[in-house]
N, C-alpha and C positions, 0 to 999 in steps of 0.2 A: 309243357307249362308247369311251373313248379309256383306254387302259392304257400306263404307261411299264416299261421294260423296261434295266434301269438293267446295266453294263459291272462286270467285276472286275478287279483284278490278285492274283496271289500273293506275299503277303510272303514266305513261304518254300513251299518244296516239296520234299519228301524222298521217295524213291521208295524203299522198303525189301525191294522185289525183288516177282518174280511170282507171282501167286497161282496156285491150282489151277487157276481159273474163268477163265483168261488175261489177266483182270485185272492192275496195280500195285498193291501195296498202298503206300497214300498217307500222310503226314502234311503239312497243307498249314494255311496261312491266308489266308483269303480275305480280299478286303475292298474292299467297293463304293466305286464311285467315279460322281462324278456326269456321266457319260458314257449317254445314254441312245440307245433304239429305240423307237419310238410305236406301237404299234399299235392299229386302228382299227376296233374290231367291230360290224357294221351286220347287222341282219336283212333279208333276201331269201330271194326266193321261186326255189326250186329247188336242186340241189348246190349244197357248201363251193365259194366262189371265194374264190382267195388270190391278191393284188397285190402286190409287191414294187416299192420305188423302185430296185433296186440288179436290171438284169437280168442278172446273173451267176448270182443264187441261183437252185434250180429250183423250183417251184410246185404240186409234184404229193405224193409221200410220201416222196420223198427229203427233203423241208424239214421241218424237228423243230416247226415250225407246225402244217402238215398234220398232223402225227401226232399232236399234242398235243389236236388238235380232233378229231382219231378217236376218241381215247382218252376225253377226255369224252364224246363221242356215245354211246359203249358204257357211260361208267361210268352217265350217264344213264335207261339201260334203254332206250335204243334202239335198234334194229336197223337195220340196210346203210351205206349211207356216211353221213357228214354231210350234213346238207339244211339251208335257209332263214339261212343265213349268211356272211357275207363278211368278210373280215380281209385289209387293207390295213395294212402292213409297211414304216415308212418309215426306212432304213437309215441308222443314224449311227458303230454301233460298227464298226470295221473287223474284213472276215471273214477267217480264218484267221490271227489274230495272238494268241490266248492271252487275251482279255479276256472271252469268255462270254457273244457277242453272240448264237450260235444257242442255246445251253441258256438263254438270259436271255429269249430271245424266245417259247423253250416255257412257262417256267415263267408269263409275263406272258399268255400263252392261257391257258392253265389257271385264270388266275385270275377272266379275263374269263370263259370258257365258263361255269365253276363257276355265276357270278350269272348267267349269262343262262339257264341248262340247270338250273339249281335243285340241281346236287349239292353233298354233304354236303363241307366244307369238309376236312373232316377226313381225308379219300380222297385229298387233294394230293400226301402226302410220298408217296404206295407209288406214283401213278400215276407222277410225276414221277422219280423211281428207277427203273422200267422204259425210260423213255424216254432216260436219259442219265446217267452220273454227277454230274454236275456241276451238272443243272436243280435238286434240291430245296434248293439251296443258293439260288437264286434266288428262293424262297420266303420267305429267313429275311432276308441281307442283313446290313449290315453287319461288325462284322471276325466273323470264324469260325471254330472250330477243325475240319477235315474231315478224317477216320478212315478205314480201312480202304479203299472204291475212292473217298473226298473224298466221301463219299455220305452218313457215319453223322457228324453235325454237333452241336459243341459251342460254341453264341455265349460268346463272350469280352467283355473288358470294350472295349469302341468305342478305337482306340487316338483320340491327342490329332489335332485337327484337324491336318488336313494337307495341304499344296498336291501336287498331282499332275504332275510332266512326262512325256508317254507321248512316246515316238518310235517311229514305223511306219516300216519300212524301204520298199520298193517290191517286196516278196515276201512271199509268206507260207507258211506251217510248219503240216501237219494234224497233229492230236492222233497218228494213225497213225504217218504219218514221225517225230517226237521221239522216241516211245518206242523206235520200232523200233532210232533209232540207235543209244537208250541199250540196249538189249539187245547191239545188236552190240559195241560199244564196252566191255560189262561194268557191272554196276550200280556204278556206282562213286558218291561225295559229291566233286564239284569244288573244288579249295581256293578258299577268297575270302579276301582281305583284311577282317583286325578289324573291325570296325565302331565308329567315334570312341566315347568316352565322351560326346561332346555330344548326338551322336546320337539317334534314336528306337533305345526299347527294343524289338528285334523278335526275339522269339522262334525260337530256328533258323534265322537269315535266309541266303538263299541258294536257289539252284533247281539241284536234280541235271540237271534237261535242257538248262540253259544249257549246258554244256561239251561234249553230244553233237551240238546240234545248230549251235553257234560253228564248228563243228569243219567242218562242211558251210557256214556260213553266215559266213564270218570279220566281218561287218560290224556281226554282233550283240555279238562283242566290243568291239569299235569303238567303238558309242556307250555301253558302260558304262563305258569307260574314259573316255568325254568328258561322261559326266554325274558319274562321279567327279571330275571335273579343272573343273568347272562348278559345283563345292560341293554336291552332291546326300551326302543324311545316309546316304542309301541307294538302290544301284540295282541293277538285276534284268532280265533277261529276263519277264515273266510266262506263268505256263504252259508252251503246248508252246511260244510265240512263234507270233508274231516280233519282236512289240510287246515295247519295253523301255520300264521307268520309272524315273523317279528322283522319290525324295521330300524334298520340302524345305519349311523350319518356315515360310517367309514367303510369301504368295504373288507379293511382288515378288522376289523372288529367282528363283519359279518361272519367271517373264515375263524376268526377264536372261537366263536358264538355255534357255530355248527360242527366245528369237533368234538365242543366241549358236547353236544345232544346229540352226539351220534350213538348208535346201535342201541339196545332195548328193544326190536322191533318195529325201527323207524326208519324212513328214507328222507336223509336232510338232503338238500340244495342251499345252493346261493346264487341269488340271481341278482336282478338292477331292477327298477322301474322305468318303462319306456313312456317316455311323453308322446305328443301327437303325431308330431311329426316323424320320429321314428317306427311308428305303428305304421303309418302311408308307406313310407319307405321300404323299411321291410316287405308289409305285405303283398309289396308288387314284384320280390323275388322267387 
């Protein structure tokens, strides 16, 4: 059984200060983009083995993989660890850059587990909410309205097709470090520059953790200032970073736009925005 496991960015992201539970409390939009992680679920005989193409990640219950095949093994009605399965994990989203490659890769287990373990489909959104703020969004896919920790999800109307330019810097930014700057620093909303009238319509656009974490990382302002200056209708830091995107209406323009920001010590792509129904679709191959 092969499961894809598709990447995000955030059109906007508002961080409207800390909760009780130490939590953020979030106002964000998500929105899939056709950037994927494959994973590869095979029955065998004895404990969960987990493969990784990328040996950076770890392999044991530190990886939101393993945990997410606990979590079904339990919701199953099973008892002790996982047995008779293997899930090989072949890395395409970059880690630590804000795109939702390990909560994407739990949510993409969960779904595989679900049919090979027989649970109730309907046990996703609460299992997947223990595991991570961000996993049951990868459940849903497409653009998304995310509430309270990005957890309590309102799908929106698919914004218009759209070409995608991601630049990865040659670092990356854990969800931890972002926040914490933005604490130090004070909850504050970063000013940004209008957004054209030509523009895509985006709803609060802007990311409160771009200014905390630019701030540590001068290069993340950098390339927004050079996918601004590269005709991008909108660009962003995504998430905590470190990955910044710009979006743009044509996809030749996207392909001018990431030659022109190639090399420095960056990895550009060009990708599309998947609306909902391409996220269901795919992620049943």
């Amino acid at each position: 059984m092969r499961v894809q496991a598709f990447a995000k960015i955030n059109l906007s992201l508002r961080v409207l200060g800390r909760r009780a539970d130490g939590y953020h409390e979030l106002r964000t939009i998500f929105q899939s983009i056709a950037l994927f992680d494959t994973l590869t679920i095979r029955r065998v005989r004895g404990p969960l083995r987990l493969t990784c193409s990328d040996p950076a990640l770890p392999l044991d219950e530190r990886n939101l993989v393993w945990r997410a095949a606990d979590a079904m093994w339990k919701a199953s009605g099973r008892k002790g660890t996982p047995q008779g399965v293997a899930v090989d994990l072949e890395k395409r989203i970059p880690v630590a850059a804000g795109l939702g490659g390990g909560s994407s890769d739990a949510a993409a287990a969960l779904r595989g587990l679900a049919t090979l373990w027989r649970v109730d489909r309907t046990r996703l959104p609460a299992i997947a909410a223990a595991l991570g703020a961000d996993v049951p969004y990868f459940l849903v896919g497409g653009t998304v309205l995310g509430v309270e920790r990005g957890d309590l999800l309102y799908p929106l109307r698919d914004d218009p097709a759209m070409s995608v330019v991601l630049v990865i810097p040659d670092f990356g930014v854990s969800a931890a470090e972002a926040y914490a700057w933005l604490d130090a620093d004070g909850v504050t909303r970063p000013a940004r520059p209008a957004v054209p009238r030509s523009s895509f319509v985006l709803p609060e656009p802007g990311n409160d953790l771009e200014a905390p974490v630019a701030r540590r990382h001068p290069e993340i302002a950098r390339i927004v200032s050079a996918l601004d200056r590269v005709g991008a209708a909108h660009a962003a830091m995504s998430g905590s970073g470190s990955a910044v995107f710009g979006l743009f209406r044509a996809a030749a323009a996207a392909k001018t736009a990431a030659k022109a920001l190639s090399g420095h010590s960056r990895r550009v792509l060009v990708t599309r925005a998947l609306d909902h129904a391409a996220c269901r679709r795919l992620a049943a191959k």
